[in-house]
C-alpha positions as CSV (number, residue, x, y, z in Angstrom):
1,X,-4.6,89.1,138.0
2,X,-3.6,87.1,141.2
3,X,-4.1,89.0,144.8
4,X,-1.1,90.0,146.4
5,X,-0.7,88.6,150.0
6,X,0.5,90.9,153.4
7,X,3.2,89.4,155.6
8,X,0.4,87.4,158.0
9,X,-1.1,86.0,154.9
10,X,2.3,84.3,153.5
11,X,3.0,83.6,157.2
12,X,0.0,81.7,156.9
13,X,1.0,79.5,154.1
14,X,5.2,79.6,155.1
15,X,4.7,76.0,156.2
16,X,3.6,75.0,153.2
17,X,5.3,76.7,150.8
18,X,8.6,74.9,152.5
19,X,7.6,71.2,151.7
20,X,6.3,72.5,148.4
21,X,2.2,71.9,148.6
22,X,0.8,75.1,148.4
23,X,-1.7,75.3,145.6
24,X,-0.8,77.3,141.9
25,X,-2.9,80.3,143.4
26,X,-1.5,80.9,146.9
27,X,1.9,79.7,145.7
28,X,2.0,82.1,143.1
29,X,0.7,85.0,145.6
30,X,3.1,84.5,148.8
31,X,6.1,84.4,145.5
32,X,5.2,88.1,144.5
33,X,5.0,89.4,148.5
34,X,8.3,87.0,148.7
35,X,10.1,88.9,146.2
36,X,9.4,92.2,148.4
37,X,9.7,91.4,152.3
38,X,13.1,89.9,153.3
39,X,11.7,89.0,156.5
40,X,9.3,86.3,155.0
41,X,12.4,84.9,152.7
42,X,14.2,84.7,155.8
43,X,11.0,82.8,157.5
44,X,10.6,80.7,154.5
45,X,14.2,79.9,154.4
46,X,14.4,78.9,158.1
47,X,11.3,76.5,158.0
48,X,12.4,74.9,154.4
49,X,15.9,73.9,156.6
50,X,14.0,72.4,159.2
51,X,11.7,70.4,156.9
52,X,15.0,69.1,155.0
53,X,16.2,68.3,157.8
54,X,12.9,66.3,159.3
55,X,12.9,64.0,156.0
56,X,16.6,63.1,156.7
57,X,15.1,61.5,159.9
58,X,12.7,59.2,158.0
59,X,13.5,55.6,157.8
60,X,15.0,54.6,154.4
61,X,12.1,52.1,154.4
62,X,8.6,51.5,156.0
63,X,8.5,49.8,159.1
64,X,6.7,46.3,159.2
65,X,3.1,45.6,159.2
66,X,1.7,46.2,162.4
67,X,5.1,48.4,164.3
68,X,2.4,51.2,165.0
69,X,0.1,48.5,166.7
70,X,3.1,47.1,168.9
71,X,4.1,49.9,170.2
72,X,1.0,51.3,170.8
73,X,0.0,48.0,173.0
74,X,3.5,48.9,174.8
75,X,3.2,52.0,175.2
76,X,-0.6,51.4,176.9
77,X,1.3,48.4,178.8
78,X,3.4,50.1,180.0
79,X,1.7,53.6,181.5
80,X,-1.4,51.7,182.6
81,X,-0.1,51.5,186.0
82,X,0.4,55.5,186.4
């Protein structure tokens, strides 16, 4: 039988319970404290929005090789003099 979690223990695992990669175990226990504390639903259900809403702000494809590395060197460019 799995352990049951308290509300700091699914707290603990909110974040990744919303983008859907908490493990069998721990999903499995925060679902049966879940189906008794309308406080952590309500958590849950707040940070799955914002994590929807995050991934609508990804680019629709990846950026080309070596973005990270030009902006980067700008970014260093331009706050060297500060």
């Amino acid at each position: 039988m799995v352990e049951g979690l308290d509300c700091a223990g699914t707290d603990q695992l909110i974040p990744e319970l919303a983008i859907g990669v908490a493990s069998g175990d721990d999903r499995a226990r925060a679902l049966g404290h879940l189906a008794r504390c309308i406080r952590c639903r309500s958590e849950l259900e707040s940070v799955t929005k914002a994590a929807d809403a995050l991934l609508l702000l990804a680019p629709e494809r990846e950026p080309p090789t070596g973005f990270e590395s030009r902006v980067l060197v700008g970014y260093r460019t331009e706050n060297a003099g500060q």
